[in-house]
PyMOL Python script that loads the backbone (N, CA, C, O; Angstrom):
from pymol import cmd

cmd.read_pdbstr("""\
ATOM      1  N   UNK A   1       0.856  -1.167   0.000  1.00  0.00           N
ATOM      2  CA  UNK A   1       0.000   0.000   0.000  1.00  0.00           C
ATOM      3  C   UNK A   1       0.906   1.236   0.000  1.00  0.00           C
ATOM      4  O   UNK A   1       2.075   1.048   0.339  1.00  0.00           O
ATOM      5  N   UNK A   2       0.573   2.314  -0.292  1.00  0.00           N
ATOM      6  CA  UNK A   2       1.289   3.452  -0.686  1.00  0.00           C
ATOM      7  C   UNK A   2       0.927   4.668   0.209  1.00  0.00           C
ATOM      8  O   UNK A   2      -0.177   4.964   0.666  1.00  0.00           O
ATOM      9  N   UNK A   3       2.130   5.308   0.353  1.00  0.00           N
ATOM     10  CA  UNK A   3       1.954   6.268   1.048  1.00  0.00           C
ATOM     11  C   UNK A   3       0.171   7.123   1.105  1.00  0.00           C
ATOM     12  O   UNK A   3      -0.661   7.188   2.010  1.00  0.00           O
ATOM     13  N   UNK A   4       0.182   7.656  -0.313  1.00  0.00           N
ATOM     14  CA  UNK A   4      -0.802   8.269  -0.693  1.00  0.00           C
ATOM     15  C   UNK A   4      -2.295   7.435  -0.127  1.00  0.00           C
ATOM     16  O   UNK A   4      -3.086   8.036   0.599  1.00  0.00           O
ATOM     17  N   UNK A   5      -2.572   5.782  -0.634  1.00  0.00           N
ATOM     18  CA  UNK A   5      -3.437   5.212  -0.524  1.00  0.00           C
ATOM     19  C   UNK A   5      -3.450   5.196   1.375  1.00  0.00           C
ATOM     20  O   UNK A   5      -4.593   5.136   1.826  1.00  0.00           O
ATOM     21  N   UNK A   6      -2.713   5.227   2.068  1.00  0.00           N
ATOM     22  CA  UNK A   6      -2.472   4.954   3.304  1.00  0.00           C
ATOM     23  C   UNK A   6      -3.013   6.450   3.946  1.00  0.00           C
ATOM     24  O   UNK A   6      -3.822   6.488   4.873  1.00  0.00           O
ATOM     25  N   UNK A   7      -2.608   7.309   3.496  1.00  0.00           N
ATOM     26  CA  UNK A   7      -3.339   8.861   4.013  1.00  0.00           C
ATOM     27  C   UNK A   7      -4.498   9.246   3.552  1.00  0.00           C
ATOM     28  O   UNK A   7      -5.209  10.108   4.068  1.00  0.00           O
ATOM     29  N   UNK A   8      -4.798   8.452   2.288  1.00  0.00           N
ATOM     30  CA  UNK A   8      -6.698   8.570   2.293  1.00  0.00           C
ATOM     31  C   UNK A   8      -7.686   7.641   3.090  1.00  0.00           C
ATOM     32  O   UNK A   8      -8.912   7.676   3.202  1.00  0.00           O
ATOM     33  N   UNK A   9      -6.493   6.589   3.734  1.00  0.00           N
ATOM     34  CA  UNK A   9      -7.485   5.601   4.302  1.00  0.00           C
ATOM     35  C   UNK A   9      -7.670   6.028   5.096  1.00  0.00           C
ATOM     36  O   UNK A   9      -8.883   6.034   5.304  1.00  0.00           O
ATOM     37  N   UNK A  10      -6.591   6.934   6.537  1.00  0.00           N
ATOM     38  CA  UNK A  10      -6.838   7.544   7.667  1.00  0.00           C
ATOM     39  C   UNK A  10      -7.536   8.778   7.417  1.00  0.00           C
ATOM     40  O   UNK A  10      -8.257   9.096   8.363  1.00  0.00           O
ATOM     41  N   UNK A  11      -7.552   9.674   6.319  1.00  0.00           N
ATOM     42  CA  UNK A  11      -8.100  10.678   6.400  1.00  0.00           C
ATOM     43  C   UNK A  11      -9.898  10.079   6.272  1.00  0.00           C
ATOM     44  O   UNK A  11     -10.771  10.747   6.827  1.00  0.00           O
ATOM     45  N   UNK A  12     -10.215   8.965   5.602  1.00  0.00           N
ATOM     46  CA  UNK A  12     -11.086   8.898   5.743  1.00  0.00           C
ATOM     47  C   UNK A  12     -11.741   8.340   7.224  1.00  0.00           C
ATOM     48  O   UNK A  12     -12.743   8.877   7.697  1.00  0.00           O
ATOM     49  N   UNK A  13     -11.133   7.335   7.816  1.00  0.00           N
ATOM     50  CA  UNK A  13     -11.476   6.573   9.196  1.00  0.00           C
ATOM     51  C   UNK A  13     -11.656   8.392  10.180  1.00  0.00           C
ATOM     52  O   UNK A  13     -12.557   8.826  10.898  1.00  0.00           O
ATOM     53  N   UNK A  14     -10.569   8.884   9.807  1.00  0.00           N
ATOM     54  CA  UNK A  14     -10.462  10.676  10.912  1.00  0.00           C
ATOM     55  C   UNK A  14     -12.344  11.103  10.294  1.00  0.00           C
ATOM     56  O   UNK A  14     -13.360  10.961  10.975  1.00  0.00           O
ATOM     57  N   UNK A  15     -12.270  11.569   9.001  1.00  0.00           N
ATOM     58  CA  UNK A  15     -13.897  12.200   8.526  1.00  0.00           C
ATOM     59  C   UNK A  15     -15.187  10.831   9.395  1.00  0.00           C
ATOM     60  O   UNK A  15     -16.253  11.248   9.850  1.00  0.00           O
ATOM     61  N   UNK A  16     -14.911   9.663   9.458  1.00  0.00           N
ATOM     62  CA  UNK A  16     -16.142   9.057   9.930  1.00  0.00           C
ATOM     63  C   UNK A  16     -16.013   9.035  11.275  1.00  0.00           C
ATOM     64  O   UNK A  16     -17.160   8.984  11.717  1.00  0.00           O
ATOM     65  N   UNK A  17     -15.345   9.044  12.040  1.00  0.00           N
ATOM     66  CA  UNK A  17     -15.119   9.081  13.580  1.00  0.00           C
ATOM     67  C   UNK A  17     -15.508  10.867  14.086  1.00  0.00           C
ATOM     68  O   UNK A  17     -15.769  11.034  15.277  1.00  0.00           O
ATOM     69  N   UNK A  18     -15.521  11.749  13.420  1.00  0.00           N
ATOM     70  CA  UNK A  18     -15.558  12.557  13.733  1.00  0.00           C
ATOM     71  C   UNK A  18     -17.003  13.019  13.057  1.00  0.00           C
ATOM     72  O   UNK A  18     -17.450  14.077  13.501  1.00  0.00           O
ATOM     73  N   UNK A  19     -17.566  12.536  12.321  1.00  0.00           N
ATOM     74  CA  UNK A  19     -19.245  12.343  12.074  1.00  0.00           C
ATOM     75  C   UNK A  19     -19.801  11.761  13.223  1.00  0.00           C
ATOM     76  O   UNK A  19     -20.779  12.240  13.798  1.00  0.00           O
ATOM     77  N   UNK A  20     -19.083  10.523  13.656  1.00  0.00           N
ATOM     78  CA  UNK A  20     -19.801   9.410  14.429  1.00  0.00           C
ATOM     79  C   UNK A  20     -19.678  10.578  16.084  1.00  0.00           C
ATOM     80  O   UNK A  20     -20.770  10.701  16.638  1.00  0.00           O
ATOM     81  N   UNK A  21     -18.707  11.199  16.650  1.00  0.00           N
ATOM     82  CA  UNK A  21     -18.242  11.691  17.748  1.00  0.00           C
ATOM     83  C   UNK A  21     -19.687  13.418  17.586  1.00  0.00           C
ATOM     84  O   UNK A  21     -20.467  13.834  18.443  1.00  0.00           O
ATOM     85  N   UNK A  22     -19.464  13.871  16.293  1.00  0.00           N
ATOM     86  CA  UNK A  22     -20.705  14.858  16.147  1.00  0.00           C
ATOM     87  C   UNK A  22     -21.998  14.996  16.536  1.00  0.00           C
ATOM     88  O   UNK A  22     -22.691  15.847  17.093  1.00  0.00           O
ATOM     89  N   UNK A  23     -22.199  13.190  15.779  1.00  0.00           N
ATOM     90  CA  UNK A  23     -23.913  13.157  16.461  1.00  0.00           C
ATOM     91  C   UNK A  23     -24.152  12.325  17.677  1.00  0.00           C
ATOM     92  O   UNK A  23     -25.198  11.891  18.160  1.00  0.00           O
ATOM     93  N   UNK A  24     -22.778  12.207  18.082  1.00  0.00           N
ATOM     94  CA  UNK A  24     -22.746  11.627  20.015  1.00  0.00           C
ATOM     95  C   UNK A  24     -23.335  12.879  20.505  1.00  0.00           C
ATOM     96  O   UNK A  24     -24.501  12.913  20.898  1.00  0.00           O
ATOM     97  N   UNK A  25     -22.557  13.928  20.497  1.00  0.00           N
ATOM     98  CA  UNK A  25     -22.688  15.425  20.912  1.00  0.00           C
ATOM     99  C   UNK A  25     -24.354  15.753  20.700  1.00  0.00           C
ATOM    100  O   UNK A  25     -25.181  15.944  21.591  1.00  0.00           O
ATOM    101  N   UNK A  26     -24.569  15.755  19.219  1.00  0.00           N
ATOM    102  CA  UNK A  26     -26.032  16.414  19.011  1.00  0.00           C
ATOM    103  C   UNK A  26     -26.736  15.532  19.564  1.00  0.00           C
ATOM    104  O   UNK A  26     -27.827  16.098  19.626  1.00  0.00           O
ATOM    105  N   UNK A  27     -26.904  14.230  20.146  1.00  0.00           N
ATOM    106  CA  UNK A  27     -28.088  13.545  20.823  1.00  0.00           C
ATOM    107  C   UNK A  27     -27.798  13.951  22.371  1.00  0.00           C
ATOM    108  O   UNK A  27     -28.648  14.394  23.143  1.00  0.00           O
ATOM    109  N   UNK A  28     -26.259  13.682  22.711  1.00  0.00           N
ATOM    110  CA  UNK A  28     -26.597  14.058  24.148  1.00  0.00           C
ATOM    111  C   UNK A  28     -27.039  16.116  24.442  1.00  0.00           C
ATOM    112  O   UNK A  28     -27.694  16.251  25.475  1.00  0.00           O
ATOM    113  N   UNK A  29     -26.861  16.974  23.980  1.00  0.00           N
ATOM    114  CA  UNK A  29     -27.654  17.884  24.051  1.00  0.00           C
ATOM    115  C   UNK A  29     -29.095  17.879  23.422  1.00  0.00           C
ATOM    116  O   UNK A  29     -29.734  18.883  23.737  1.00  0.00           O
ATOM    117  N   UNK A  30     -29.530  17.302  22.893  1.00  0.00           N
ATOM    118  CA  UNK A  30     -31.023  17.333  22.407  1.00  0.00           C
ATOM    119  C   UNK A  30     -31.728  16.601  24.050  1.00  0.00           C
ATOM    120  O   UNK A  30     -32.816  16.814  24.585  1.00  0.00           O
ATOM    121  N   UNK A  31     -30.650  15.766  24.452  1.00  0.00           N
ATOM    122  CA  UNK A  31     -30.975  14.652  25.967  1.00  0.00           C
ATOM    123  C   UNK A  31     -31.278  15.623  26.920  1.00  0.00           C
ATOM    124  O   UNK A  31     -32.354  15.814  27.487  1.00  0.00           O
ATOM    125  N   UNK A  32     -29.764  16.475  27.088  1.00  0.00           N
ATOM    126  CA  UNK A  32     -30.016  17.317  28.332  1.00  0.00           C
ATOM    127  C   UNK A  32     -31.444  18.555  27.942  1.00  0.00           C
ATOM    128  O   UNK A  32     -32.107  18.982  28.888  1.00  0.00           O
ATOM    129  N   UNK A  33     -31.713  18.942  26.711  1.00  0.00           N
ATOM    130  CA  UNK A  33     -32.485  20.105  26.488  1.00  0.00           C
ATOM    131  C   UNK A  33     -33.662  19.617  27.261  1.00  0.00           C
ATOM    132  O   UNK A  33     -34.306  20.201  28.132  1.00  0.00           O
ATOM    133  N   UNK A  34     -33.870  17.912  26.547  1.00  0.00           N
ATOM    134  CA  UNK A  34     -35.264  17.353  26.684  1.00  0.00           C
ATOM    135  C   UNK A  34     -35.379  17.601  28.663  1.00  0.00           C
ATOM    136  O   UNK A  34     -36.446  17.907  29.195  1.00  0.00           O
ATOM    137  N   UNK A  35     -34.448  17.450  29.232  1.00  0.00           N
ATOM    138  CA  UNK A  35     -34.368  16.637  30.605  1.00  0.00           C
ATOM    139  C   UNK A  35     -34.836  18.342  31.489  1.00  0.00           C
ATOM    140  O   UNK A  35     -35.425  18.465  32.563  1.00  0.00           O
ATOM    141  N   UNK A  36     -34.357  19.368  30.633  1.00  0.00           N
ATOM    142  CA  UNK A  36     -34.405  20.719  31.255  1.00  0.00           C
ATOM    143  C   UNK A  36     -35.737  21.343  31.102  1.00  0.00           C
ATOM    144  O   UNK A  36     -36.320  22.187  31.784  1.00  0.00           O
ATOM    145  N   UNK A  37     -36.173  20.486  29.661  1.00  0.00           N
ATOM    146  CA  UNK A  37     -37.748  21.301  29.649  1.00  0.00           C
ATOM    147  C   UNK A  37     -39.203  20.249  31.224  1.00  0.00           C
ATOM    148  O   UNK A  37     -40.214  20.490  31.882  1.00  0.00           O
ATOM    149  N   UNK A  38     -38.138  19.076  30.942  1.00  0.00           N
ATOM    150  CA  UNK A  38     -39.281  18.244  32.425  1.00  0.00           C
ATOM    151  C   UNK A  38     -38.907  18.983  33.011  1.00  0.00           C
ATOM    152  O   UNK A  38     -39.636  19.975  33.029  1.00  0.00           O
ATOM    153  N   UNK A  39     -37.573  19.091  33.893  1.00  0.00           N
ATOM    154  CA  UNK A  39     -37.304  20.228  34.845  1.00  0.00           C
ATOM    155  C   UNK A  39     -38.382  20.797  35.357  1.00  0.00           C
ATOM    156  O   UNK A  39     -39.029  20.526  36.369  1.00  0.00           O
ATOM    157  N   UNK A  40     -38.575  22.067  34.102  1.00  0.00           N
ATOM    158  CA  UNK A  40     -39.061  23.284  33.895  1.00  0.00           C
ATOM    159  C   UNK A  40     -40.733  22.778  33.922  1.00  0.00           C
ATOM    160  O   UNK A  40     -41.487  23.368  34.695  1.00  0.00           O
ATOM    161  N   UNK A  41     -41.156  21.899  33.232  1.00  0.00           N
ATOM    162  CA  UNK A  41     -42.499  21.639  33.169  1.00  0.00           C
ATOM    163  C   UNK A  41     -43.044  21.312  34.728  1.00  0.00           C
ATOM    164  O   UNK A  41     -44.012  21.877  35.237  1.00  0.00           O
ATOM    165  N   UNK A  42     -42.378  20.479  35.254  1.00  0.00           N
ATOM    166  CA  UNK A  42     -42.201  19.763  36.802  1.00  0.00           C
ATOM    167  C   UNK A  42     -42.653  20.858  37.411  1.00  0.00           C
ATOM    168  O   UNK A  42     -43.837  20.976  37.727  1.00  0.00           O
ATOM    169  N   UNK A  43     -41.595  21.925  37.673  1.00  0.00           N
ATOM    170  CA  UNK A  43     -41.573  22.851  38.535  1.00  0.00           C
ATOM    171  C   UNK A  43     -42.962  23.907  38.256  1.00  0.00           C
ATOM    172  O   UNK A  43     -43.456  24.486  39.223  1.00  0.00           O
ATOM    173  N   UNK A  44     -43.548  24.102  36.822  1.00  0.00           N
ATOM    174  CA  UNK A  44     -44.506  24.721  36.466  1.00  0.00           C
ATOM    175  C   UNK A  44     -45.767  24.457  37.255  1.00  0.00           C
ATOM    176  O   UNK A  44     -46.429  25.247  37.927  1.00  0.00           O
ATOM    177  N   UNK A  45     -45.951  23.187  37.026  1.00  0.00           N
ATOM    178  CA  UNK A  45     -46.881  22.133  37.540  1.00  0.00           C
ATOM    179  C   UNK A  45     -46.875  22.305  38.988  1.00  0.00           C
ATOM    180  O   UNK A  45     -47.896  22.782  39.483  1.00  0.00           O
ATOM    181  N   UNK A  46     -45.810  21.971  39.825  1.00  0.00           N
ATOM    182  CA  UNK A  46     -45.471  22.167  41.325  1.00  0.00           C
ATOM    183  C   UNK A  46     -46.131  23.418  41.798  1.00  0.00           C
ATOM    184  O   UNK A  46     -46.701  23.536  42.883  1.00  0.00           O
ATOM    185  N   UNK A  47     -45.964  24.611  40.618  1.00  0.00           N
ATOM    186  CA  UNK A  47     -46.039  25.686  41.524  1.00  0.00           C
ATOM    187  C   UNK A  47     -47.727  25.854  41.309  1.00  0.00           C
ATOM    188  O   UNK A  47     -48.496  25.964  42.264  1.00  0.00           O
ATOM    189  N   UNK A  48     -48.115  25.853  40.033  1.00  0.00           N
ATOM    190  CA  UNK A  48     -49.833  25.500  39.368  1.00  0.00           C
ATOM    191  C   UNK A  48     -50.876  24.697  40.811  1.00  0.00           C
ATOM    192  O   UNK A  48     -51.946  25.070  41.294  1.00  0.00           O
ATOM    193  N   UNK A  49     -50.062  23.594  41.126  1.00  0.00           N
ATOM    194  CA  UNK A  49     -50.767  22.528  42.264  1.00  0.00           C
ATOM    195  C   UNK A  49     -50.765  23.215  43.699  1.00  0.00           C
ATOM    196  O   UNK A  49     -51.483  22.749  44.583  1.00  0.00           O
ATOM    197  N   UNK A  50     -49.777  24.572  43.981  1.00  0.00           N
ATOM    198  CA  UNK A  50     -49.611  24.914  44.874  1.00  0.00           C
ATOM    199  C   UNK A  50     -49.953  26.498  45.218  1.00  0.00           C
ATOM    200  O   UNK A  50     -49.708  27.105  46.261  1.00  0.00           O
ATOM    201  N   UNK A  51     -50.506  26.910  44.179  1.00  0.00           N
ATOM    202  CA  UNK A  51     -50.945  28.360  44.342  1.00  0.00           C
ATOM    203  C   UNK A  51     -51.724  28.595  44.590  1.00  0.00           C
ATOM    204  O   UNK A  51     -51.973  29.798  44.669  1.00  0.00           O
ATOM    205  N   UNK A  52     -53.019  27.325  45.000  1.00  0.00           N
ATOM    206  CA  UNK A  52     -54.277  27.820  45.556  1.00  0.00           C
ATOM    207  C   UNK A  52     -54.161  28.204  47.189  1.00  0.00           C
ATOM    208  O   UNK A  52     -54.774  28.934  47.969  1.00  0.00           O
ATOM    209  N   UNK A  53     -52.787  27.103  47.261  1.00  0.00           N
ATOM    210  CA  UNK A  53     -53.072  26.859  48.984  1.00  0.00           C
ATOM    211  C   UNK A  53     -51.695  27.956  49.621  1.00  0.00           C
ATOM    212  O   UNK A  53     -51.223  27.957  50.758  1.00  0.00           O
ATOM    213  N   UNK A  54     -51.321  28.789  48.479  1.00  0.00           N
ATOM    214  CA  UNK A  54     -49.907  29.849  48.935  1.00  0.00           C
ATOM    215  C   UNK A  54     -51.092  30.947  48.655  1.00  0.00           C
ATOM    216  O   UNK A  54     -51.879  31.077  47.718  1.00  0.00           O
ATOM    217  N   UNK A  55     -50.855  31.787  50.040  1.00  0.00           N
ATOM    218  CA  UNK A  55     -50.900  33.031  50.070  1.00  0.00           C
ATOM    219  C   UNK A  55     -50.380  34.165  49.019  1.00  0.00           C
ATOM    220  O   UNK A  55     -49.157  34.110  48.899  1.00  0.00           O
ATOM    221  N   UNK A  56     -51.003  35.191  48.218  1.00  0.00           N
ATOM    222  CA  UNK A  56     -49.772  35.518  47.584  1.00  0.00           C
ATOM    223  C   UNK A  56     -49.226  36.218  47.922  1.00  0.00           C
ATOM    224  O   UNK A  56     -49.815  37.177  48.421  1.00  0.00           O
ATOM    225  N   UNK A  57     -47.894  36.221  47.889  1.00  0.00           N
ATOM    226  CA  UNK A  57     -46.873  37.073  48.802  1.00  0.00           C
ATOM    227  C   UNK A  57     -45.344  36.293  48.134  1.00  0.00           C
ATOM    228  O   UNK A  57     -45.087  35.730  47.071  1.00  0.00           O
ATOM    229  N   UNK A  58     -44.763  36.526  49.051  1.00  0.00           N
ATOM    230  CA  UNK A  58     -42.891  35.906  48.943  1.00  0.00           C
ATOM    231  C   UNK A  58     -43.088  34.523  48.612  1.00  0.00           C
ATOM    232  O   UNK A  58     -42.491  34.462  47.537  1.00  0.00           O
ATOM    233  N   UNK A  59     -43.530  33.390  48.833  1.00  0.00           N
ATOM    234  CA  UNK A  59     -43.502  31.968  48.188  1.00  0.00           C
ATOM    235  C   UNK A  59     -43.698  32.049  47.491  1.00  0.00           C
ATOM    236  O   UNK A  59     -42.825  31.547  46.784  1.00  0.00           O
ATOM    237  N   UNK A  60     -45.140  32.793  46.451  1.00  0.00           N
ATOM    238  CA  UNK A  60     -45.509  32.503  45.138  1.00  0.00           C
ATOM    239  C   UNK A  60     -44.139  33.150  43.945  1.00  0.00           C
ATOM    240  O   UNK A  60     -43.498  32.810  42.951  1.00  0.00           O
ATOM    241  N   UNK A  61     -44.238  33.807  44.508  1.00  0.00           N
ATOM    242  CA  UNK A  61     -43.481  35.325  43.696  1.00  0.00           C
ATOM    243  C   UNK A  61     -42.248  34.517  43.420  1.00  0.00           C
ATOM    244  O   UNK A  61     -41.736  34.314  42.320  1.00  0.00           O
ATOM    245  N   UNK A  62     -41.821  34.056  44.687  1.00  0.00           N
ATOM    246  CA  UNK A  62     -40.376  33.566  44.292  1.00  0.00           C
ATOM    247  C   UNK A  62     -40.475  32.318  43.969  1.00  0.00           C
ATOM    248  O   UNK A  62     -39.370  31.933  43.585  1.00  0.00           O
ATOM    249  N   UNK A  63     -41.503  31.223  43.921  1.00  0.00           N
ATOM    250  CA  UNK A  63     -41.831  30.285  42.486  1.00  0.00           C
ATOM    251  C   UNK A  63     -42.247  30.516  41.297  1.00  0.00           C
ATOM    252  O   UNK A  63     -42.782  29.710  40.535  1.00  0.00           O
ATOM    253  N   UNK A  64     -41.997  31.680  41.106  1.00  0.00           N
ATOM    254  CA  UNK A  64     -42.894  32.128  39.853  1.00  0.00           C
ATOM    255  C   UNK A  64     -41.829  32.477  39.181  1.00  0.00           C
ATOM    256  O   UNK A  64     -41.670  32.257  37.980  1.00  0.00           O
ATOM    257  N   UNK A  65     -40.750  33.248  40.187  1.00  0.00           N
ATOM    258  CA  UNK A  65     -39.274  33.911  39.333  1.00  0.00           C
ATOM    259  C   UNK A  65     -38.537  32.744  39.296  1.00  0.00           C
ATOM    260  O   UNK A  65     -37.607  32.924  38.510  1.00  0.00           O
ATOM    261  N   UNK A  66     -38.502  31.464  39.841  1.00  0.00           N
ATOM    262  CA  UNK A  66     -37.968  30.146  39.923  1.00  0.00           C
ATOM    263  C   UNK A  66     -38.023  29.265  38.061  1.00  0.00           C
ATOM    264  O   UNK A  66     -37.264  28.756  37.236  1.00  0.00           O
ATOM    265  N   UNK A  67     -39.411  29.573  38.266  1.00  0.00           N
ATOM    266  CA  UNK A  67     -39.832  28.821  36.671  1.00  0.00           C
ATOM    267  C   UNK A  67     -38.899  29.940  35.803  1.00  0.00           C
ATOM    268  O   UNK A  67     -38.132  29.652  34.884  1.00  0.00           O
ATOM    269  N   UNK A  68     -39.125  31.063  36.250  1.00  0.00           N
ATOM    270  CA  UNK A  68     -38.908  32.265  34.680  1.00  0.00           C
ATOM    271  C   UNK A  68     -37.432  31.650  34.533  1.00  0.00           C
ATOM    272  O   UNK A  68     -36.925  31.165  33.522  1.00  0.00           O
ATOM    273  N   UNK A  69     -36.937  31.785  35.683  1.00  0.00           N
ATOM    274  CA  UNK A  69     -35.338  31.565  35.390  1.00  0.00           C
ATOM    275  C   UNK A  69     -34.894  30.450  34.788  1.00  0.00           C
ATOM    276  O   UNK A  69     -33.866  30.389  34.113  1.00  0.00           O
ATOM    277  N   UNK A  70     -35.727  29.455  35.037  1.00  0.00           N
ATOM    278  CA  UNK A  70     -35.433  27.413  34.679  1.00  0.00           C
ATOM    279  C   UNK A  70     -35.983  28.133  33.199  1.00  0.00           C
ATOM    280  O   UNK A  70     -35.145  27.739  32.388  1.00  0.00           O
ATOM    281  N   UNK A  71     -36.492  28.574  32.817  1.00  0.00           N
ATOM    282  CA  UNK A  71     -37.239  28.962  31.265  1.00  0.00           C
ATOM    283  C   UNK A  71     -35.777  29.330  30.568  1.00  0.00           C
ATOM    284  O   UNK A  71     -35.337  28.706  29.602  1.00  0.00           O
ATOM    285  N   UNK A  72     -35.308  30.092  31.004  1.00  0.00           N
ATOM    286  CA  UNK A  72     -34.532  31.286  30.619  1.00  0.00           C
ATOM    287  C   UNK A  72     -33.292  30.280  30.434  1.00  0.00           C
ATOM    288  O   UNK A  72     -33.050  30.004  29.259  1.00  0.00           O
ATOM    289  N   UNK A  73     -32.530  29.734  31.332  1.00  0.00           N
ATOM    290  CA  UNK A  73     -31.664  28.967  31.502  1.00  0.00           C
ATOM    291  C   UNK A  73     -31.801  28.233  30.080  1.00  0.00           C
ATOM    292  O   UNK A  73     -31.070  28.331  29.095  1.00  0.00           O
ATOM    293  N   UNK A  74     -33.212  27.299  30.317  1.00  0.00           N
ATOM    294  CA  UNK A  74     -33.514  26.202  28.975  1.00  0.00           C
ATOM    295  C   UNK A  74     -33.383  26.794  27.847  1.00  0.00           C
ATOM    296  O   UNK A  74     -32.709  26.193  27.010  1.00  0.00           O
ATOM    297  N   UNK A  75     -33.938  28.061  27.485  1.00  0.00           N
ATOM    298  CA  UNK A  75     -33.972  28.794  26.427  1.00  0.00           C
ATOM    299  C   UNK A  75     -32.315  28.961  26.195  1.00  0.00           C
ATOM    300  O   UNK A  75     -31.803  28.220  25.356  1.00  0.00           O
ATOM    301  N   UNK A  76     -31.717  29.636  26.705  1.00  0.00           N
ATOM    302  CA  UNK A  76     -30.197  29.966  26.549  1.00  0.00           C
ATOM    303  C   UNK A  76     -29.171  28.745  26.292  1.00  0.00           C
ATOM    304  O   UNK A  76     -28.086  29.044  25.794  1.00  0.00           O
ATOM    305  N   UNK A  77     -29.405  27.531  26.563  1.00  0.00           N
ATOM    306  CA  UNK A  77     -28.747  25.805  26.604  1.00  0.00           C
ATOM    307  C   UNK A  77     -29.384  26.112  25.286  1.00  0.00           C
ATOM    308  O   UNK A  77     -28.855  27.034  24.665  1.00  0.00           O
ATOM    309  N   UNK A  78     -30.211  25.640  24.843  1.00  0.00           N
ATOM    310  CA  UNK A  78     -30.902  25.429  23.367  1.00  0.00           C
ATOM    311  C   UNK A  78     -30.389  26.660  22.292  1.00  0.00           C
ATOM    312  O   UNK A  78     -30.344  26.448  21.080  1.00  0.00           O
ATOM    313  N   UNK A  79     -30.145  27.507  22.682  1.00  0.00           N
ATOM    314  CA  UNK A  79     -29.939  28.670  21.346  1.00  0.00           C
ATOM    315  C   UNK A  79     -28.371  28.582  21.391  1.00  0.00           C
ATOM    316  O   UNK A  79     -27.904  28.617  20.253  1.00  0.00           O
ATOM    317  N   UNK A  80     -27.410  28.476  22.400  1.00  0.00           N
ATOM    318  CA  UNK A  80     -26.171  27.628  21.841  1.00  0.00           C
ATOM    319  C   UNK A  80     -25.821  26.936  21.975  1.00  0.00           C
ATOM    320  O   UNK A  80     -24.726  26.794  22.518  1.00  0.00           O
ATOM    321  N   UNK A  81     -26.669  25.912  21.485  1.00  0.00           N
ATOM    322  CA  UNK A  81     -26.314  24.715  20.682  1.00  0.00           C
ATOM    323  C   UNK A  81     -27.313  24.389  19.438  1.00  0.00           C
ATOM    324  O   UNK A  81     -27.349  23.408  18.695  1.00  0.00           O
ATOM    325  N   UNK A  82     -28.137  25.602  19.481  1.00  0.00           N
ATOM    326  CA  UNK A  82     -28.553  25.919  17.592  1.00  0.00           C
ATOM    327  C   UNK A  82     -30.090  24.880  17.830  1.00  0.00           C
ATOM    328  O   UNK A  82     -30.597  24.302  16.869  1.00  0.00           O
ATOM    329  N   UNK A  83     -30.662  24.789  19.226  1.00  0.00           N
ATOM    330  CA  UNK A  83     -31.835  23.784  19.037  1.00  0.00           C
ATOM    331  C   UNK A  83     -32.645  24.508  19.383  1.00  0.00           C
ATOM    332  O   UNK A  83     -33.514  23.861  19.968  1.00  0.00           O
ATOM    333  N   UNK A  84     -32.996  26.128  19.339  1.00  0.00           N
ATOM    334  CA  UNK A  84     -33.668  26.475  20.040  1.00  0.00           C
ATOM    335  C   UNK A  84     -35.061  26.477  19.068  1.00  0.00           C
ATOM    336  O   UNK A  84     -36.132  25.904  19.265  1.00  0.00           O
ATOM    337  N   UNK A  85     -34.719  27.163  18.179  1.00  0.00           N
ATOM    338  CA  UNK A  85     -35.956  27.611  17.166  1.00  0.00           C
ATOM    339  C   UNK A  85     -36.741  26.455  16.430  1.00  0.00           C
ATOM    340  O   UNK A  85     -37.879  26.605  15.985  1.00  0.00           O
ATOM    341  N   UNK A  86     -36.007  25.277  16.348  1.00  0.00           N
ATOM    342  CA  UNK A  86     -37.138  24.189  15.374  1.00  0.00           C
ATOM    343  C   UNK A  86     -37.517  22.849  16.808  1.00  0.00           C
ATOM    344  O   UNK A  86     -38.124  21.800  16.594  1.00  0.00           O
ATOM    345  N   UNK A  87     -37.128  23.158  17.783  1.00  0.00           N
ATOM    346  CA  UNK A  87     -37.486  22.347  18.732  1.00  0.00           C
ATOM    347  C   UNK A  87     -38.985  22.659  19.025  1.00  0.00           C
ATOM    348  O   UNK A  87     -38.952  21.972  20.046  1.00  0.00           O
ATOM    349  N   UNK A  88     -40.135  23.060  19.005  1.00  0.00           N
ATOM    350  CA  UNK A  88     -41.301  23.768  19.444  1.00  0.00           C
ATOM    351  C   UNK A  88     -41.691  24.479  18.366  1.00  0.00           C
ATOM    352  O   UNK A  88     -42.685  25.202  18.430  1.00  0.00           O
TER     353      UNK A  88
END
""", "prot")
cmd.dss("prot")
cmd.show_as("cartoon", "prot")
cmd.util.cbc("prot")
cmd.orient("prot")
């Protein structure tokens, strides 16, 4: 085998390992996005089940700025890493 034939074989094994290592990456962030919107849904829900029986005052308020922020967070994870806009 020849030099030449020998550096297209690795350049090619380098291009498929580094496809294969790409969409490791893009599933495990699509994983964590998914895991941040339960999070966020969880905590929505938590606070929804619990606002009849909270006074409103300092508990609600500060479950309410709790979700905005878990929103905000999720939103900001998703826009860099480019999943924000066709996810929803």
């Amino acid at each position: 085998m020849s030099n030449a034939q020998q550096a297209g074989e690795y350049h090619g094994q380098a291009q498929a390992k580094t496809k294969q290592l790409a969409e490791s990456a893009r599933n495990t962030a699509h994983s964590l996005a998914d895991k941040a919107d339960n999070a966020t849904q969880n905590a929505q829900q938590s606070v929804q089940e619990n606002k009849d029986q909270l006074n409103p005052g300092f508990l609600q308020q500060t479950g309410e700025q709790v979700i905005h922020m878990a929103q905000g967070a999720v939103d900001g994870v998703k826009n860099t890493l480019g999943i924000g806009s066709d996810k929803k």
